[in-house]
Every structure is written in C-alpha cells, then in structure tokens.
C-alpha positions, 0 to 999 in steps of 0.5 A: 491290394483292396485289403491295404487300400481299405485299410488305409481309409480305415486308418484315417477315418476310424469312425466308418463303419462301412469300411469294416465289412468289405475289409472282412469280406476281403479276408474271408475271401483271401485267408488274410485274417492275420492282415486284416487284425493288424490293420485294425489295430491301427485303427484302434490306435487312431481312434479317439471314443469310446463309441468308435472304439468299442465296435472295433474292438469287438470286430477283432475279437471275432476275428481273433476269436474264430478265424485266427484261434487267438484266443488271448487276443480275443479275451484282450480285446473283450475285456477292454470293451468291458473295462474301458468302454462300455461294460453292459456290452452284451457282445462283449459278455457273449464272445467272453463267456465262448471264450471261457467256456472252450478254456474251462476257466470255470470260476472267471466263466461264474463271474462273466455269467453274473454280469451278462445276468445283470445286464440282461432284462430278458426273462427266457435268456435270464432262466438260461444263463442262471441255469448254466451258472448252477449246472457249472458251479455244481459240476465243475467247481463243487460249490453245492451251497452256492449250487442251490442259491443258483437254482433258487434264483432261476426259480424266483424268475420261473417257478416252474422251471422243471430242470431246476427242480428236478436238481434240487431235488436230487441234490437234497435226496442225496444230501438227506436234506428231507425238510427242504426235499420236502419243499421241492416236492411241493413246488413239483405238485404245483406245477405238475402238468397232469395226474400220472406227474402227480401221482408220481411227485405224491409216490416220492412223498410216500416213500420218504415218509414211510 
C-alpha cells in the first residue's frame, strides 16, 4: 500500500528525487519490482526535462538491469538517457557497457567503450577501459590491426603499461613482425624495473638476432 501511495506523489511531482529511494526500498522489501518499474514509467511519461528525465531513466535501468533481468528494457532505457538527454552520461555508459558484456555483443560493447573513453578524464579508468577494448577486439572480434592501435593507445596514456606490451609483444612474435617486436623490446628495457627483468628483455634480443 506504501509502494502505490509513493507512487501517486511520484506521478504528479516527477521532479523529487526523495520519493525515489523509499519507493526502492519498498520494493526491495516486498519483491514488487515489476510494480515499482510501471510506476516509474508513468513518471517518466509526466515528466517534462531532461534533468528530471534523465535520473529516472537511470533508476529503471537498474531496476530492469539487475532485479527484473529485463535486459532489453534496460538497454532501452540507457540508450535513451544517451540519445536524448544527456549523451556523456557516465551512468548511463556503465550500465550499458554491463549490459553488452553479459549479451557478448562485442562490436556494439567496442563502441559503448569508445564513448565512455571520450567522456572520461581519468587516466587510471582511461588505461582500463582502453585495455578492455583491445583484449575484446583481439579475443573476440579478430581484428589485430585494430587490436595494436588499441594497445598503442593505452600506452600514449601509460607508456609503462606492462600487460599492453607484453601483448604487443607476443602479437609480433607470432606475426614475424621483428622491426616492430623490436621496438617493444626497447620500450620494455625502458621501464623494466630491475636488472633480472633486463637481462631477460636483453635475452629475448639475442635470441631474435641470433
């Protein structure tokens, strides 16, 4: 009974954001996520911004997303925050590129990672999300030219990014890439960290050269 009453006023002032978490909370309580979502809908029909919108929608996704396993409601209601309200939405990007992930939709999962890279400022979350776009593009879509400029780009924004690489350099072994394998080894001395590391990376060389 709560649940409709919050409801009601959530239907008429869109705009509160108080009402929101009790409804949630009600839900949670009594397993009436289905009911929750409907209502909120409406809510979203009466509202008339885009900054009241917004938050809503991002709420069903949730909802959608992780209570209900709707997860073409859930990607409904991201893309819309995205294409019609406010498209550097971080929350938006995240919830999506979750929701990609769990339906291995790995070309659509490349793109989402794009924009959550130029919405980001971050250098520790750029590194990431540019490494997860590379390991996907060149375990699950086996585009390798694409994979290396992926890899490159992680380490314009760290140089010393050691996964990265280690993956170039196994990509150009494989390849009989040697100029570029090459290059690696170089970057790896570089930043190696200590002398059994070097001597390693200086091992490698030899062997190529030999």
């Amino acid at each position: 009974e709560a649940l409709r009453w919050y409801g009601r006023a959530l239907i008429l002032k869109p705009d509160d954001r108080t009402l929101i978490e009790p409804m949630e909370s009600l839900a949670g309580a009594t397993g009436l996520w289905q009911e929750c979502a409907n209502t909120m809908m409406e809510a979203l029909g009466a509202a008339r911004n885009a900054d009241v919108k917004s938050p809503i929608c991002l709420r069903l996704a949730r909802i959608h997303h992780e209570f209900l396993r709707d997860f073409p409601r859930a990607e409904q209601m991201c893309r819309l925050v995205l294409d019609e309200l406010d498209p550097n939405s971080v929350e938006a990007l995240s919830r999506l590129d979750a929701l990609l992930l769990a339906l291995e939709r790995w070309a659509e999962l490349v793109e989402v990672l794009d924009q959550e890279l130029s919405a980001s400022s971050d250098l520790e979350q750029r590194v990431g999300l540019g490494f997860r776009r590379a390991v996907i593009l060149q375990v699950e879509i086996g585009d390798l030219e694409a994979t290396v400029d992926s890899f490159e780009a992680v380490l314009k924004d760290e140089p010393s990014h050691g996964e990265s690489l280690s993956a170039l350099q196994s990509i150009f072994f494989e390849r009989e890439d040697f100029e570029r394998l090459v290059d690696v080894y170089q970057r790896q001395l570089k930043w190696a960290e200590d002398d059994e590391r070097r001597a390693d990376i200086h091992q490698q060389m030899a062997t190529l050269c030999s």
